[in-house]
N, CA, C and O atoms as CSV, one atom per row, in Angstrom:
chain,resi,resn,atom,element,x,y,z
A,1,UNK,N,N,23.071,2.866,-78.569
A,1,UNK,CA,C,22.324,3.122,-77.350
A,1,UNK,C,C,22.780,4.443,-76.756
A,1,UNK,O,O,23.970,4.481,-76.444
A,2,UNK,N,N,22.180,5.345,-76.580
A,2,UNK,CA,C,21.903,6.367,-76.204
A,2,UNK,C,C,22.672,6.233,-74.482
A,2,UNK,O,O,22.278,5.165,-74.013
A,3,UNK,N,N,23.460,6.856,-73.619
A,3,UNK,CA,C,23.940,6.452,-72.658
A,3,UNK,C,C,23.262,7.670,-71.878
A,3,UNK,O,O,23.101,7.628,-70.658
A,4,UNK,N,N,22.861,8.797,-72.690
A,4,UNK,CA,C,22.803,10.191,-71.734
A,4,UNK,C,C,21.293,10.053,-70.700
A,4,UNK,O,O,20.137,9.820,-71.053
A,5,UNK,N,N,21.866,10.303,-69.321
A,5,UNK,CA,C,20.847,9.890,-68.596
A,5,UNK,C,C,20.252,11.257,-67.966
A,5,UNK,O,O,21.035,12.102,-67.533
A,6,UNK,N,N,18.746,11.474,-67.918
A,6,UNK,CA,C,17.854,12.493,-68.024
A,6,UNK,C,C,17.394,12.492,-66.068
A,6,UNK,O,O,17.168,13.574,-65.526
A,7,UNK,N,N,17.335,11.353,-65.370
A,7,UNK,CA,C,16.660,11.098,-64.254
A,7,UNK,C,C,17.613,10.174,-63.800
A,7,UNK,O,O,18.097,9.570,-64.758
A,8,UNK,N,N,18.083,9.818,-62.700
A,8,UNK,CA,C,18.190,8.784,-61.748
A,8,UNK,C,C,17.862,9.066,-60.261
A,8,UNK,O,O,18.224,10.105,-59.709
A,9,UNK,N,N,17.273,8.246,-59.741
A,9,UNK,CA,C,17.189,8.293,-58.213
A,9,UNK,C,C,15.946,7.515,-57.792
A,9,UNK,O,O,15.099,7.171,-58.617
A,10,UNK,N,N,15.879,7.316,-56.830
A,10,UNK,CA,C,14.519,6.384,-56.377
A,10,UNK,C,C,14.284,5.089,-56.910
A,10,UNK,O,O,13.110,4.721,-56.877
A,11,UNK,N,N,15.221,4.218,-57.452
A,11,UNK,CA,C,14.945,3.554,-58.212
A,11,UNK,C,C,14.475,3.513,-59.446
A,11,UNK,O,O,14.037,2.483,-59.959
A,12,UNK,N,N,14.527,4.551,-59.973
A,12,UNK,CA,C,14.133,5.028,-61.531
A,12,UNK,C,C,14.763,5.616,-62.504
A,12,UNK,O,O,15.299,6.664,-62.144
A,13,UNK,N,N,14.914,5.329,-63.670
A,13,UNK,CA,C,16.556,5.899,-64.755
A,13,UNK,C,C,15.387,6.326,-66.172
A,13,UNK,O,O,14.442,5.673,-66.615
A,14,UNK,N,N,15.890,7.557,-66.558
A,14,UNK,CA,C,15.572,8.170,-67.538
A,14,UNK,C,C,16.146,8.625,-68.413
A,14,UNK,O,O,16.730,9.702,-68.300
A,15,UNK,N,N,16.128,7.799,-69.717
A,15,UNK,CA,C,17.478,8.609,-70.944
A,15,UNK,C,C,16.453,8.681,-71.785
A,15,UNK,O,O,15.256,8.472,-71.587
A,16,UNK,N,N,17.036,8.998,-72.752
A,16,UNK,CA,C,16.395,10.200,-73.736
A,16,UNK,C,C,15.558,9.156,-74.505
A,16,UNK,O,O,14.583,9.569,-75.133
A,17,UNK,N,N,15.897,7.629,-74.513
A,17,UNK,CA,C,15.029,6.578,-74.689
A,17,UNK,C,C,13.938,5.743,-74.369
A,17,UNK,O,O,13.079,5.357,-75.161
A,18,UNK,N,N,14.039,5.419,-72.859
A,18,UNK,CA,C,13.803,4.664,-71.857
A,18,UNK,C,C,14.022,4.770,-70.792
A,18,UNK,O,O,15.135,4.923,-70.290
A,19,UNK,N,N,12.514,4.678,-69.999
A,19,UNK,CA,C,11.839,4.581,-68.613
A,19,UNK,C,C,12.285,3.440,-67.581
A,19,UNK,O,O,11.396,2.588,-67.560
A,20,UNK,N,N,13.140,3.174,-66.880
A,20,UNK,CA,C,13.298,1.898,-66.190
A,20,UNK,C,C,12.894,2.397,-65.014
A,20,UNK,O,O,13.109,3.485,-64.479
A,21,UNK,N,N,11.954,0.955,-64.511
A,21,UNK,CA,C,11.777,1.589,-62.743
A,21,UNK,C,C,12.553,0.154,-62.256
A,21,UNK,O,O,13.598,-0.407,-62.587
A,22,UNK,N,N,11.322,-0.163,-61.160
A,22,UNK,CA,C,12.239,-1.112,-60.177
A,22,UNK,C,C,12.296,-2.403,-61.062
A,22,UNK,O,O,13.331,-3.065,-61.146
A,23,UNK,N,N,11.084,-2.751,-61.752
A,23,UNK,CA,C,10.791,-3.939,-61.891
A,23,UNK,C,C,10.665,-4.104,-63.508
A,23,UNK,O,O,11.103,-5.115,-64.056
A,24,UNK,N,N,9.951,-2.898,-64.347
A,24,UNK,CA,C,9.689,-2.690,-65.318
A,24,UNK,C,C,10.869,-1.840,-66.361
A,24,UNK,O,O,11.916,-1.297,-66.008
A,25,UNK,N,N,10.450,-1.918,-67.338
A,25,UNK,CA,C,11.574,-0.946,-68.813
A,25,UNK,C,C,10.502,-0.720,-69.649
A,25,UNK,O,O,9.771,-1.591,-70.121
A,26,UNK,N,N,10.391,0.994,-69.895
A,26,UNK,CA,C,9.075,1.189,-70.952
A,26,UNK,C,C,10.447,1.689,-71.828
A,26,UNK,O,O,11.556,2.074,-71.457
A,27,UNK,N,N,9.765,1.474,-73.327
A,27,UNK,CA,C,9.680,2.218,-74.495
A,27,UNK,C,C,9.522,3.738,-74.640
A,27,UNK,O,O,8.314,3.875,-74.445
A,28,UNK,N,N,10.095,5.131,-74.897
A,28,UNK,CA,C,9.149,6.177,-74.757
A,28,UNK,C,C,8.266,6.392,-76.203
A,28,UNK,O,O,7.212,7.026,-76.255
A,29,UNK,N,N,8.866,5.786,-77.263
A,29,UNK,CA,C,7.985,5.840,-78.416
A,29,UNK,C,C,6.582,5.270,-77.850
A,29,UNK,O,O,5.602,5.909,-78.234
A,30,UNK,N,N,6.301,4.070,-76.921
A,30,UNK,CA,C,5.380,3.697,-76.543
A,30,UNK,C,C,4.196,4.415,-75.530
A,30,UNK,O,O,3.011,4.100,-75.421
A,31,UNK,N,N,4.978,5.522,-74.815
A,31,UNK,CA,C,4.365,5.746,-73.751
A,31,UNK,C,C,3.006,6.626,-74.139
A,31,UNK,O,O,2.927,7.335,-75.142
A,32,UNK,N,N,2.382,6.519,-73.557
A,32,UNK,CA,C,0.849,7.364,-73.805
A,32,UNK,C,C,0.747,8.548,-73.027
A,32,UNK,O,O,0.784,9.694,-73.475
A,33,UNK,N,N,0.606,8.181,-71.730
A,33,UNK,CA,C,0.526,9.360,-70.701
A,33,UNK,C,C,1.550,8.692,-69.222
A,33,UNK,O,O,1.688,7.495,-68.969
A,34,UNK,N,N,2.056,9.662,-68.557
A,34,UNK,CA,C,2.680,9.271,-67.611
A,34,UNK,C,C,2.208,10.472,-66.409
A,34,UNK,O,O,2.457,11.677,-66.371
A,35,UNK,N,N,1.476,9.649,-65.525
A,35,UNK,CA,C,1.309,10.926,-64.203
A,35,UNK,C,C,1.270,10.370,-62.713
A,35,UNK,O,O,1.061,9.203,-62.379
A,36,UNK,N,N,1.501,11.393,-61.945
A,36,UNK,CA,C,2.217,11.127,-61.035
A,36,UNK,C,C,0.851,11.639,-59.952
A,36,UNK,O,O,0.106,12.565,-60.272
A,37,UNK,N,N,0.704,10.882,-58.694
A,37,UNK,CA,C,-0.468,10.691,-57.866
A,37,UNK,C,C,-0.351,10.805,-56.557
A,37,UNK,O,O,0.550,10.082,-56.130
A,38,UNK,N,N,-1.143,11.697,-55.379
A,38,UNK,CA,C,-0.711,10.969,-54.347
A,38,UNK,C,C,-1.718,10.132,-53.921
A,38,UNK,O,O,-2.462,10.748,-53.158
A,39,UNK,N,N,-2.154,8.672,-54.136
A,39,UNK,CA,C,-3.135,7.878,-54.055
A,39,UNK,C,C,-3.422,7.677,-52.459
A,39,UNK,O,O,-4.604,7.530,-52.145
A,40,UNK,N,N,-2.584,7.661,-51.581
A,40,UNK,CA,C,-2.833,7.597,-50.165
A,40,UNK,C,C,-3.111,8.550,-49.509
A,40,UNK,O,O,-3.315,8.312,-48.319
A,41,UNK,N,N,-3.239,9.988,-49.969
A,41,UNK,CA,C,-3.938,10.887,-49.286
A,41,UNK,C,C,-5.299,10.644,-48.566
A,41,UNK,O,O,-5.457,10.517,-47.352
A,42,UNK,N,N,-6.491,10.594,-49.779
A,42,UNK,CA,C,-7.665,10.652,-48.914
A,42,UNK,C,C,-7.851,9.698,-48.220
A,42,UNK,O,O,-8.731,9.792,-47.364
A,43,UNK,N,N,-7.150,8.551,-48.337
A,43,UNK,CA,C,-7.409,7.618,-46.936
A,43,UNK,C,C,-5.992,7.728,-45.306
A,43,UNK,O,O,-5.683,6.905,-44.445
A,44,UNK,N,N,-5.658,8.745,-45.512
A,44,UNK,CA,C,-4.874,9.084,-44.230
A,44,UNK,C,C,-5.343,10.553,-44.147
A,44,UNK,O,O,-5.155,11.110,-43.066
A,45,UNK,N,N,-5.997,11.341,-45.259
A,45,UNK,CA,C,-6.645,12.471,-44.358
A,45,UNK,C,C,-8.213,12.117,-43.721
A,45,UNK,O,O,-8.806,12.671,-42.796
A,46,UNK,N,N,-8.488,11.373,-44.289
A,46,UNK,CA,C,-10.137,11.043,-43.439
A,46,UNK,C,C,-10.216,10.653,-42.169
A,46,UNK,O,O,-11.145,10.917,-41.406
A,47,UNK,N,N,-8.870,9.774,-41.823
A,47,UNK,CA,C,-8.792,9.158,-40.479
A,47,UNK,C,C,-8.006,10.614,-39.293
A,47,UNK,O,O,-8.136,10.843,-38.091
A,48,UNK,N,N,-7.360,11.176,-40.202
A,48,UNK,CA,C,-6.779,12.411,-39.698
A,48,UNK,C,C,-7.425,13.116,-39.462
A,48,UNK,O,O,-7.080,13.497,-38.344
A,49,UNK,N,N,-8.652,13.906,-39.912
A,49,UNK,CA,C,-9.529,14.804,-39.382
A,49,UNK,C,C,-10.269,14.286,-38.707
A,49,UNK,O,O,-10.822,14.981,-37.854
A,50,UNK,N,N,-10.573,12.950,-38.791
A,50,UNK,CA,C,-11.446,12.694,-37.661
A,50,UNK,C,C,-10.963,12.991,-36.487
A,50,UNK,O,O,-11.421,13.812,-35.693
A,51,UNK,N,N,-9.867,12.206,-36.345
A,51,UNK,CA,C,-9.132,12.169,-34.880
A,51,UNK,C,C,-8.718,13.373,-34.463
A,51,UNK,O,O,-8.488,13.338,-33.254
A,52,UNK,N,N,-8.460,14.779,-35.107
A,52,UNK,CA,C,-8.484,15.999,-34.977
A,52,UNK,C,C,-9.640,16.676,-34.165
A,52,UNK,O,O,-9.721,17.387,-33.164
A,53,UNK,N,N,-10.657,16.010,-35.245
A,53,UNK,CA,C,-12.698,16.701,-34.364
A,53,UNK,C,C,-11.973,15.842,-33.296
A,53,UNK,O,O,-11.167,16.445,-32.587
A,54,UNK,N,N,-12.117,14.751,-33.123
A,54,UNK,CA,C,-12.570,14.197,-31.938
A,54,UNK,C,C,-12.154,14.605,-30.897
A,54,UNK,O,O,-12.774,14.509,-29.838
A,55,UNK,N,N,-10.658,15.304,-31.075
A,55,UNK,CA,C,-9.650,15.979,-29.999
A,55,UNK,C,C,-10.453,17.712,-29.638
A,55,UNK,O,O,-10.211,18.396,-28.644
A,56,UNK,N,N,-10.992,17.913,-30.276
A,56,UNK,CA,C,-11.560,19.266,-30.548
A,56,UNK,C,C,-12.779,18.906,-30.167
A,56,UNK,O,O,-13.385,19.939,-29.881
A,57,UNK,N,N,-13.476,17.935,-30.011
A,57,UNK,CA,C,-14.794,17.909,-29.222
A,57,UNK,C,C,-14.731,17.686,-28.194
A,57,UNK,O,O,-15.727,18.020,-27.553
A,58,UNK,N,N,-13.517,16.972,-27.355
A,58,UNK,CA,C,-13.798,16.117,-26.400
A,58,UNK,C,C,-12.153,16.542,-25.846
A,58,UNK,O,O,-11.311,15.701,-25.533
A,59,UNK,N,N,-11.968,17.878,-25.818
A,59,UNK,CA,C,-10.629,18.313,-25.284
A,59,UNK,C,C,-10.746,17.969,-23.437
A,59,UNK,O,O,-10.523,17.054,-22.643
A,60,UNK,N,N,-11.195,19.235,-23.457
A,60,UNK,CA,C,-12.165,19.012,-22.038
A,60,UNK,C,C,-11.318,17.879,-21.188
A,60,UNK,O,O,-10.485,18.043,-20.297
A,61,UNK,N,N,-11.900,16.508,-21.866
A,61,UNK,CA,C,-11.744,15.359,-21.040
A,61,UNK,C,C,-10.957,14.767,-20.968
A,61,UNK,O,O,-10.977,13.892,-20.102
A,62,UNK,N,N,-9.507,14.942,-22.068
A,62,UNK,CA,C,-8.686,14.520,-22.442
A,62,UNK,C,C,-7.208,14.862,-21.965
A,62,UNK,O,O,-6.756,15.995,-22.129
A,63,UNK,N,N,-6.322,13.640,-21.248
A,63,UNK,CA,C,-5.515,14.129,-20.706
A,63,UNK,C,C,-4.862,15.102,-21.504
A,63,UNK,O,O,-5.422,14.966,-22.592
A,64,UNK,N,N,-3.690,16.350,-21.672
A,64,UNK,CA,C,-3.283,16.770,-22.759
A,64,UNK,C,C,-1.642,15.824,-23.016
A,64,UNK,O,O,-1.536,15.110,-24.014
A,65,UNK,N,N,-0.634,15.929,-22.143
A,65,UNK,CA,C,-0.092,15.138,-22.584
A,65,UNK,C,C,-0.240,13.795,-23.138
A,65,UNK,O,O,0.115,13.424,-24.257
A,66,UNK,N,N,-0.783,13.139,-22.262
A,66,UNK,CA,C,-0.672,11.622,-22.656
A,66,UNK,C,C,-1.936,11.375,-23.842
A,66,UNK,O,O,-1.932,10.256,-24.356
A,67,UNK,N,N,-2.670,12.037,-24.156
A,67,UNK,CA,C,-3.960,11.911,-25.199
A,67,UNK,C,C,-4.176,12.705,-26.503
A,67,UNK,O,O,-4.260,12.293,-27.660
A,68,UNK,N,N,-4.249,14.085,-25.953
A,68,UNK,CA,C,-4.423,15.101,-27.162
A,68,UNK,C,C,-3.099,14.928,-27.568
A,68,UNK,O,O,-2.902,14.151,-28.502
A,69,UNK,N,N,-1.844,15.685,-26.884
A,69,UNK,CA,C,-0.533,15.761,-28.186
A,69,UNK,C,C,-0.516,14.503,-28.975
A,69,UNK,O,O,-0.680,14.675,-30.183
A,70,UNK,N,N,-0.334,13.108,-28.521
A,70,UNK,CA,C,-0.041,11.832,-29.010
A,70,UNK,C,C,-0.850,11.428,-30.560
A,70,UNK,O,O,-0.436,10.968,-31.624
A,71,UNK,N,N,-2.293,11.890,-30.025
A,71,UNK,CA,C,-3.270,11.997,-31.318
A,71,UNK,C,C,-2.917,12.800,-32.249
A,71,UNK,O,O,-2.463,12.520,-33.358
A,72,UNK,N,N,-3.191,14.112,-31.651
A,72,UNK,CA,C,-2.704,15.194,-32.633
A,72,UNK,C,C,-1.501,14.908,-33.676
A,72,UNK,O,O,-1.755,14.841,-34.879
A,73,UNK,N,N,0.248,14.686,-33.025
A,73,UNK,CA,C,1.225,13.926,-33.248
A,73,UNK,C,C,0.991,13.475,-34.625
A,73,UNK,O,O,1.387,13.968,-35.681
A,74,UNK,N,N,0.256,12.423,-34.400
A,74,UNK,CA,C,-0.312,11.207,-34.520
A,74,UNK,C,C,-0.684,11.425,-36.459
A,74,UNK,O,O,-0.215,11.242,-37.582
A,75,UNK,N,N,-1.829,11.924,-35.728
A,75,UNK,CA,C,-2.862,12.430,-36.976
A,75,UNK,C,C,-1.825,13.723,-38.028
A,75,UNK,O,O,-2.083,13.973,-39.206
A,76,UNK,N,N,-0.883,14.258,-37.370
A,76,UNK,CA,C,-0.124,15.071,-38.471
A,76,UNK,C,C,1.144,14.148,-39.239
A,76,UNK,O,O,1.634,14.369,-40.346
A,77,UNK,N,N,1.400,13.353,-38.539
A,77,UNK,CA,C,2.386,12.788,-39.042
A,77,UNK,C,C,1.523,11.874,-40.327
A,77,UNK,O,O,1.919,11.844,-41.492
A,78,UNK,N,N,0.678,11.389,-39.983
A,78,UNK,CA,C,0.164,10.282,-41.034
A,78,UNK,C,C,-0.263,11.393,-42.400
A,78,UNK,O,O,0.062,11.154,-43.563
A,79,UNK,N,N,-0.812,12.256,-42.094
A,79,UNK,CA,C,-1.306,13.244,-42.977
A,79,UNK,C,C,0.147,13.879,-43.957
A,79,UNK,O,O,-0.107,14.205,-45.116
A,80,UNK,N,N,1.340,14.003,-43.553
A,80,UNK,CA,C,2.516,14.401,-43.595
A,80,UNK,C,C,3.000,13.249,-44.461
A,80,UNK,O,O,3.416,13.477,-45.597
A,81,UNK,N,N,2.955,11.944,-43.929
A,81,UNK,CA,C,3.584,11.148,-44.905
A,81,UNK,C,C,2.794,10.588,-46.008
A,81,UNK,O,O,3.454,10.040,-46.891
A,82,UNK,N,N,1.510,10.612,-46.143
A,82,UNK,CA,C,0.750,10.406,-47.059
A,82,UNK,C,C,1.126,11.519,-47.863
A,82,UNK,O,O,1.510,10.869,-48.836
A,83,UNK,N,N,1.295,12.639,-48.173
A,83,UNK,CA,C,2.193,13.899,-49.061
A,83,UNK,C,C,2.929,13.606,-49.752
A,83,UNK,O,O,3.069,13.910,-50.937
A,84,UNK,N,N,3.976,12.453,-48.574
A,84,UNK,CA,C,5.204,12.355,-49.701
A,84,UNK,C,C,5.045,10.920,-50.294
A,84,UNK,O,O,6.119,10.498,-50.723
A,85,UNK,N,N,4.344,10.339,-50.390
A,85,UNK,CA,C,4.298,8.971,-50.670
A,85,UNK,C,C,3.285,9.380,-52.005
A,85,UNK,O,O,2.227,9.980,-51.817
A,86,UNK,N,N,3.755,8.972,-53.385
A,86,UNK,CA,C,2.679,9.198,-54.186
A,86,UNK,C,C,2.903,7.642,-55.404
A,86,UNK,O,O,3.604,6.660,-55.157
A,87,UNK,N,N,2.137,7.853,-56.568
A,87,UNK,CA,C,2.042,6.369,-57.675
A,87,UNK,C,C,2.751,7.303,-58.792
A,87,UNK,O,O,2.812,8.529,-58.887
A,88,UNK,N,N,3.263,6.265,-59.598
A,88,UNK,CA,C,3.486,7.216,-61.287
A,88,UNK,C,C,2.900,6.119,-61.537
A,88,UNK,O,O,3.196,4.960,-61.248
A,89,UNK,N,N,1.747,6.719,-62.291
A,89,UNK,CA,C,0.932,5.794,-63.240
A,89,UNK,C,C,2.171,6.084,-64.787
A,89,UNK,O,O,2.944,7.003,-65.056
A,90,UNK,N,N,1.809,4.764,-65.500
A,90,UNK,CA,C,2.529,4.798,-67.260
A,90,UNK,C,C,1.316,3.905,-67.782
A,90,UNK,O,O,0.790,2.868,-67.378
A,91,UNK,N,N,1.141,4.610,-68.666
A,91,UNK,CA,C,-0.184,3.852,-69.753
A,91,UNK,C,C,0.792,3.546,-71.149
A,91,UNK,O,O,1.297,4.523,-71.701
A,92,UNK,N,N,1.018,2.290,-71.652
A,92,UNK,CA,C,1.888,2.226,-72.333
A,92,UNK,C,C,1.418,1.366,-73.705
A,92,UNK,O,O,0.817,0.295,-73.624
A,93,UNK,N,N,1.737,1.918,-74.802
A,93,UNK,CA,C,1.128,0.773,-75.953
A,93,UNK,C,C,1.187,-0.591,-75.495
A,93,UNK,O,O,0.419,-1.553,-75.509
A,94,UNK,N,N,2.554,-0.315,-75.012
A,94,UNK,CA,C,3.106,-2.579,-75.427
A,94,UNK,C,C,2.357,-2.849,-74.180
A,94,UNK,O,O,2.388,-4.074,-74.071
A,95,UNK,N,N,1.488,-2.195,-72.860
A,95,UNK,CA,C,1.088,-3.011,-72.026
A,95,UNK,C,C,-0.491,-3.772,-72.613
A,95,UNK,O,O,-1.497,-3.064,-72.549
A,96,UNK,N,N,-0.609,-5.124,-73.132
A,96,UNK,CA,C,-1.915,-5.526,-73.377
A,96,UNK,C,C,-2.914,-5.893,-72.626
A,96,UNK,O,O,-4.063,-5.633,-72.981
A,97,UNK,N,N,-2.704,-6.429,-71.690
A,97,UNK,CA,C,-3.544,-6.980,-70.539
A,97,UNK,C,C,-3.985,-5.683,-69.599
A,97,UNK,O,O,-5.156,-5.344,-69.430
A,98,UNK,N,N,-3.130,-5.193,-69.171
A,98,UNK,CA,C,-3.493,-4.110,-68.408
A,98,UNK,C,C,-3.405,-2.466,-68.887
A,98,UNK,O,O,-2.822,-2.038,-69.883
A,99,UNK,N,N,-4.056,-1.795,-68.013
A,99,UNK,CA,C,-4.861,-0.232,-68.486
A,99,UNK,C,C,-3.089,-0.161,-68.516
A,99,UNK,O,O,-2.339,-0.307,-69.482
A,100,UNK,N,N,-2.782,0.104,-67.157
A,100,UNK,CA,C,-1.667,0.894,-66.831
A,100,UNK,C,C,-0.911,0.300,-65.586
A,100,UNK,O,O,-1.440,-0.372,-64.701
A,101,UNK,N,N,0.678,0.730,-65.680
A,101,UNK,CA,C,1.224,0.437,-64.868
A,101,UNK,C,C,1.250,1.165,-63.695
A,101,UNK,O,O,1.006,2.324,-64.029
A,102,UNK,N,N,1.468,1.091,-62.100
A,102,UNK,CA,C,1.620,1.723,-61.105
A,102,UNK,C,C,2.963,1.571,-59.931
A,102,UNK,O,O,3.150,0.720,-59.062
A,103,UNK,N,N,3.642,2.582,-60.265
A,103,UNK,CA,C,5.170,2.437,-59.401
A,103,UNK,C,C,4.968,3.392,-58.470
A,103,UNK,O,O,4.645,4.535,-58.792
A,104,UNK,N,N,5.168,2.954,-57.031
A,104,UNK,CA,C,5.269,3.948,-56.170
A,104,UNK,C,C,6.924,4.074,-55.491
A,104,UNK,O,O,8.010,3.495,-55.503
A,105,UNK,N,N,6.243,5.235,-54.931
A,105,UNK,CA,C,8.049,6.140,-54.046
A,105,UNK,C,C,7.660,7.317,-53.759
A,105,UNK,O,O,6.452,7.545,-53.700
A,106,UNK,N,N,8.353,8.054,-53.581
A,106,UNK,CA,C,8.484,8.984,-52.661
A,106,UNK,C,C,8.091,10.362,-53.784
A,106,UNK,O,O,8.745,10.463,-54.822
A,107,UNK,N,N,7.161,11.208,-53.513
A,107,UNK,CA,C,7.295,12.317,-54.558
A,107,UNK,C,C,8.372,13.172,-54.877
A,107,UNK,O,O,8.395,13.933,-55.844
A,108,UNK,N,N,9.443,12.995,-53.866
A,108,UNK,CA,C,10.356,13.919,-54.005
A,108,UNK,C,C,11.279,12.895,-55.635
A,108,UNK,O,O,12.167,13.482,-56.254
A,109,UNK,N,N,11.014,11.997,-55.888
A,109,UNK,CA,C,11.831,10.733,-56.590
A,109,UNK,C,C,10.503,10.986,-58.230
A,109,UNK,O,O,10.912,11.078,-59.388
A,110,UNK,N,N,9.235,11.033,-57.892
A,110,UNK,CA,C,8.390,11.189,-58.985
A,110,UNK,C,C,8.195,12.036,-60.081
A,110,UNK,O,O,8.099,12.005,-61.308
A,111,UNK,N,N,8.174,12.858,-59.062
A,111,UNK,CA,C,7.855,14.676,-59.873
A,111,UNK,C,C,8.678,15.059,-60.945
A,111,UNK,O,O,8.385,15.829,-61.860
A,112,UNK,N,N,10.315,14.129,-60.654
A,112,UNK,CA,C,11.253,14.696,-61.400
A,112,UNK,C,C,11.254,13.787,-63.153
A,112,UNK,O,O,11.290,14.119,-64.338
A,113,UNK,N,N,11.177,12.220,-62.150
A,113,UNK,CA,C,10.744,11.075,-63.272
A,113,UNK,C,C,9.838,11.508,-64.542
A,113,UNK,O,O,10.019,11.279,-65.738
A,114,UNK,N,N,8.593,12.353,-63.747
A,114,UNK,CA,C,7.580,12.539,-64.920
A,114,UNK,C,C,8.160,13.465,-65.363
A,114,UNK,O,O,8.467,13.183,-66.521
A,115,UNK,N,N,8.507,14.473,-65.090
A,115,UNK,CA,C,9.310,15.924,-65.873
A,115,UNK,C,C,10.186,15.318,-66.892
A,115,UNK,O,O,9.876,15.543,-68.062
A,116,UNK,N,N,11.184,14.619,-66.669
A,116,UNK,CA,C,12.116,13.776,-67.530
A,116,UNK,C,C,11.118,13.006,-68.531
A,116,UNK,O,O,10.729,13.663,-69.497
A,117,UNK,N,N,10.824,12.151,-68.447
A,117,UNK,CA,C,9.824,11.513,-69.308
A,117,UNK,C,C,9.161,12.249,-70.717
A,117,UNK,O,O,9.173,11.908,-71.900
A,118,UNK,N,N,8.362,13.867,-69.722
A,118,UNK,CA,C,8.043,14.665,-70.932
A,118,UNK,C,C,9.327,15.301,-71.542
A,118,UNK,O,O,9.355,15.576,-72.742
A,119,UNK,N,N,9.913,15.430,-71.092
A,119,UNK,CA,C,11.316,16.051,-72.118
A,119,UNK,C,C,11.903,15.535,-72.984
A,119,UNK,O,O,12.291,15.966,-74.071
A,120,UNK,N,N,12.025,14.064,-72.255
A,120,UNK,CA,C,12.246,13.189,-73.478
A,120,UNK,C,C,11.820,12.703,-74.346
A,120,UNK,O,O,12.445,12.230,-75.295
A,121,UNK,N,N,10.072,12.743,-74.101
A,121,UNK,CA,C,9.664,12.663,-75.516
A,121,UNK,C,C,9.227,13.768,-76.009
A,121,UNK,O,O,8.365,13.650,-76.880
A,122,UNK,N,N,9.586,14.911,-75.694
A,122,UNK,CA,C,8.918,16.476,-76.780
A,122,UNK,C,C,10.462,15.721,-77.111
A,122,UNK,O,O,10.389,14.696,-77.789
A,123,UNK,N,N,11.894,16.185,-76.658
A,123,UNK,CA,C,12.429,15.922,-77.752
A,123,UNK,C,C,12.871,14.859,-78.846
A,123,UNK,O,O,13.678,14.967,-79.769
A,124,UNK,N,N,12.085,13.809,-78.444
A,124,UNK,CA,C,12.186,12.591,-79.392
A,124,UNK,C,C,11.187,13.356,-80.200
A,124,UNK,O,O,11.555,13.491,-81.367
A,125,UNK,N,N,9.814,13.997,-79.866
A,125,UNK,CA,C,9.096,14.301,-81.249
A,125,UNK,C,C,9.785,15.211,-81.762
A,125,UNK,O,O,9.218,15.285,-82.852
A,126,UNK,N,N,10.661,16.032,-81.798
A,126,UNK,CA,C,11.491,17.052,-82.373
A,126,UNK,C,C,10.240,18.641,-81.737
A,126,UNK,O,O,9.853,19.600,-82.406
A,127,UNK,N,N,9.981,18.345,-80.450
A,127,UNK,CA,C,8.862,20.272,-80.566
A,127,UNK,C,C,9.926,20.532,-79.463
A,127,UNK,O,O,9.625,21.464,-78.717
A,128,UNK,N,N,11.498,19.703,-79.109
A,128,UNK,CA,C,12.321,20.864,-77.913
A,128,UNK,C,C,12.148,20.425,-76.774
A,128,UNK,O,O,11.459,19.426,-76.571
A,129,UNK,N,N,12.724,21.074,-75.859
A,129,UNK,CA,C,12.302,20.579,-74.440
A,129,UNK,C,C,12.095,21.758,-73.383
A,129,UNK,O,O,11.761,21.500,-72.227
């Protein structure tokens, strides 16, 4: 067993073999494609621009402390954490029942997972890393 570890953090470990997340252990001979998502964006930017127009139509009437900043606030922060919140999809031979698996966390924890992943298998196929 291979001990050299490629990724850890977020709940996720990467050696030059095998994918472990929280719940799951892939194969990398198995893996198909592995990518990384931010799936909660367009539903925290839709509610975010709205509430943006609405502050921008209807300034005018709106207290500014207690209404506009709070919204505004409001609407950047949700937009802000939907950014960092993303999925790593894994499409994997051995999964039969299902397309693909979906692990979420933080992108700062993802980006690196999938980078590792491809390294480890260009160099399991022997093309380097």
């Amino acid at each position: 067993m291979d001990r050299t570890v490629l990724y850890h953090g977020g709940g996720f470990t990467v050696t030059p073999s095998m994918l472990r997340t929280r719940f799951k252990s892939y194969d990398l001979d198995e893996i198909q494609f592995v990518a990384v998502q931010r799936g909660l964006l367009l539903f925290a930017l839709v509610p975010a621009v709205a509430g943006i127009l609405f502050v921008m139509r209807f300034f005018r009437y709106l207290y500014f402390f207690t209404e506009v900043v709070p919204l505004v606030v409001i609407c950047a922060a949700a937009i802000y954490a939907a950014t960092q919140v993303g999925t790593l999809r894994v499409r994997s031979f051995a999964l039969n029942d299902e397309e693909e698996s979906n692990s979420f966390g933080l992108m700062r924890d993802l980006v690196p997972v999938r980078a590792a992943v491809e390294k480890a298998i260009m160099a399991r196929k022997g093309k380097g890393a």
